[in-house]
N, C-alpha and C positions, 0 to 999 in steps of 0.2 A: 352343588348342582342338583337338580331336582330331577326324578326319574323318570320323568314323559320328556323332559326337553332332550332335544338333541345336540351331539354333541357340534361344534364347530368343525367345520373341513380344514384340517392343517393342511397350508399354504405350500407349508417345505416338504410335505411327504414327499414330491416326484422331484427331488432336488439331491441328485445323486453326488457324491463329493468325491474323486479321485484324490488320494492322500500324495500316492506318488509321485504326480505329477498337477502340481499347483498351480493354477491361474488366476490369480487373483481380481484381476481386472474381470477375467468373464464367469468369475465366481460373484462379483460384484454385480455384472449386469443381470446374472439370472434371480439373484436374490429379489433384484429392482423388481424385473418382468413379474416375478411370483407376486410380490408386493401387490402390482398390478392389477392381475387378476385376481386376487385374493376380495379386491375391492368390488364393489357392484357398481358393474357399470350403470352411468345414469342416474344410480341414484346421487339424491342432492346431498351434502356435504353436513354433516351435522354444527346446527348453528351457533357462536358463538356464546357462551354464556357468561355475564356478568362475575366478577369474581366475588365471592362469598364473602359474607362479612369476618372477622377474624376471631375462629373460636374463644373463648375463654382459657387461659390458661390453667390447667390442674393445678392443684394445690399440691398433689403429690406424683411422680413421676410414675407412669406404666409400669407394671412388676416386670421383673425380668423375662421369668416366664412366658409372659408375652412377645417380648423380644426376639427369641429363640422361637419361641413357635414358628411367630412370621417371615423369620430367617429362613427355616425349612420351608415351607411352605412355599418362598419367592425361590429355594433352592432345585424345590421340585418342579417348581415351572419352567424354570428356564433349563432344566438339564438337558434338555433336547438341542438347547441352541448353544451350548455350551463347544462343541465342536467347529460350530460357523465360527464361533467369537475368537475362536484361540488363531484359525485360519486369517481372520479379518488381522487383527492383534497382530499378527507373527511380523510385517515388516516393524513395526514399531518396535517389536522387541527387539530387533535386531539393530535396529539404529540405537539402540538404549545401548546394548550391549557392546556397540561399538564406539557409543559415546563413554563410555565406563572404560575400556579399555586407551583410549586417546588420555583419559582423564589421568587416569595409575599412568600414564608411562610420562607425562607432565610434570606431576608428585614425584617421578620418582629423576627424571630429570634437575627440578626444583632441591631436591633434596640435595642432590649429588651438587651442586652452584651452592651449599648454605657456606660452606667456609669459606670459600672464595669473597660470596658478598660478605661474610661478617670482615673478614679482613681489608674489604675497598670497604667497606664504612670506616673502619678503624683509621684505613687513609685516611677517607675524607675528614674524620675529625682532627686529624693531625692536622692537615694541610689548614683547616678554619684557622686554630689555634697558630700557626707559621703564619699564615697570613693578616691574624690580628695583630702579633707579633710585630710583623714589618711596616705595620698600616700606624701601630705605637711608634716605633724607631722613628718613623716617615715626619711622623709629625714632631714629633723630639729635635728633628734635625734641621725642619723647616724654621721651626724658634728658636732653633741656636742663629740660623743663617740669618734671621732678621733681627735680632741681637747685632750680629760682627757688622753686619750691616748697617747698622745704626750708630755705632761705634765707631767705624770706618767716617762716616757723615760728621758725627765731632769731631774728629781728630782733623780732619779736615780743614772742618772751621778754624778751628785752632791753628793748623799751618800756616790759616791764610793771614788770622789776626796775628802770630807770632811772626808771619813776612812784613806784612804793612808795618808792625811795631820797630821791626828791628831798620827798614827803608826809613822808618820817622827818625828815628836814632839817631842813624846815618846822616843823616841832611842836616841836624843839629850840631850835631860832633864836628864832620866833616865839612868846611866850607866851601 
């Protein structure tokens, strides 16, 4: 900044923050209003510009040094608002932290059910293996029964030719 310019009028100077007593919503709306006036009225909007063509990419990356500088630098600007942000911030922290505690008592839930599940899996494997078991047997028994089945059906036959045979007999023998 050069020493004849002046400087900008901060927006947030008359933006008084009660710590003790938090309102967020009308911490919200005064920030807005400031925003507001901060603006000039009437004036026109400044107009959109084309987006730039895409630098060249360096051959070599930015020293570090630079890095950090700009670090500081962006750290010193914003250290003023650094107090809005942690106010704005806080309900989210708190939902974080109370999604983190939901989560550990979950896990710790989860934990305390590991033997239980490892022993119903261990069921469930037995019970596959009993039920391929019986699904073998099942069919084992079905081939035996259409075997006796079909055995039963000749023997049958045979009853019927050894009756007819033995009626022909008779009628010869017998006059």
């Amino acid at each position: 900044m050069e020493p004849n310019e002046k400087p900008a009028a901060d927006p947030l100077a008359g933006l008084n923050i009660d710590y003790d007593n938090l309102d967020v919503a009308d911490l919200n709306e005064r920030l807005r209003a400031a925003a507001a006036d901060a603006a000039a009225p009437g004036a026109p909007a400044a107009p959109l510009e084309a987006p730039a063509a895409p630098a060249a990419v360096p051959s070599e990356p930015p020293a570090p040094a630079f890095k950090s500088k700009m670090k500081g630098r962006l750290r010193r600007l914003l250290g003023p608002f650094f107090p809005i942000l942690r106010v704005l911030t806080m309900p989210v922290q708190e939902d974080l932290a109370e999604a983190t505690r939901i989560l550990h008592a979950t896990n710790v839930r989860v934990d305390g059910m590991t033997p239980t599940l490892s022993r119903a899996i261990e069921y469930l494997r037995i019970m596959h293996v009993l039920n391929h078991n019986l699904v073998v047997e099942l069919t084992k028994l079905r081939i035996e029964h259409d075997t006796l089945k079909n055995q039963v059906r000749l023997m049958e036959k045979e009853l019927e030719f050894l009756t007819r045979r033995e009626r022909a007999v008779e009628r010869r023998l017998v006059p």
